[in-house]
C-alpha positions in Angstrom: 58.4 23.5 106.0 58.0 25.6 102.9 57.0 24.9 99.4 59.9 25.4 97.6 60.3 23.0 94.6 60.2 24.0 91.3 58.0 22.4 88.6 61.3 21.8 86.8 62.8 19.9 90.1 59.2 18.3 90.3 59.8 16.5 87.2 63.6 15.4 87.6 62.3 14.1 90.9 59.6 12.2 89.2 62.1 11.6 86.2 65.2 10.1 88.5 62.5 8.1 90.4 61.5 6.1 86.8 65.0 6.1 85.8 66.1 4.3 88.7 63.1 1.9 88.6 63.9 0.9 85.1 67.5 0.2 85.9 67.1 -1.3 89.3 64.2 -2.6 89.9 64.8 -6.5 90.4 61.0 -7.7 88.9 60.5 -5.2 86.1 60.4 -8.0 83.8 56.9 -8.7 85.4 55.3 -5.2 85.4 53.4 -4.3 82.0 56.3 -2.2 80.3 53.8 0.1 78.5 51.5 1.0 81.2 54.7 1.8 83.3 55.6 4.2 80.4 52.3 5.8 80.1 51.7 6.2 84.4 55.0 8.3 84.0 53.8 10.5 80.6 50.7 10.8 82.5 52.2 12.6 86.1 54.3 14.9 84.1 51.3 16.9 84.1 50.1 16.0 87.4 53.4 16.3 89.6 54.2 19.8 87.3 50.4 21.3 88.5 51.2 19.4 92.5 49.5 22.6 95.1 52.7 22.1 97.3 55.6 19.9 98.2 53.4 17.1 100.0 50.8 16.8 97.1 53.9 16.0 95.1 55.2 13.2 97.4 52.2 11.5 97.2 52.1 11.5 93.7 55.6 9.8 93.9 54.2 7.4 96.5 51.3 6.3 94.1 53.6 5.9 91.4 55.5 3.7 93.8 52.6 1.6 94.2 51.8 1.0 90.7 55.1 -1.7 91.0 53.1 -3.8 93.4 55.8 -4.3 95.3 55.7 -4.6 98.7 59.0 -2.7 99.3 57.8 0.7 98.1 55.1 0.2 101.6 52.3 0.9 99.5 
């Protein structure tokens, strides 16, 4: 399967993904508000600079697992 996001698309993914955590996710209330904020300000970067398409996706999944939750299955 080829590469084919864009850094731009990289971050909306990454952007939609903390969106949608902050508007759905039932136990927000018991994750630390400000490091949430900073793990996203720090992937920018890191999801922008992502080698290819399943680097990225694993940046998602570890974002994931900062929630603790055992929903995201990591």
């Amino acid at each position: 399967m080829p590469d084919k996001l864009s850094k731009a698309e990289k971050v909306y993914g990454l952007s939609k993904f903390w969106q949608e955590v902050n508007y759905n996710f039932i136990y927000l209330n018991k994750v630390d508000r400000k490091a949430w904020e900073e793990e996203y300000i720090k992937l920018i970067p890191e999801v922008q600079e992502s080698k290819n398409n399943y680097e990225y996706y694993r940046w998602l999944a570890n974002c994931s697992a900062f929630l603790e939750d055992r929903h995201t299955n990591n």
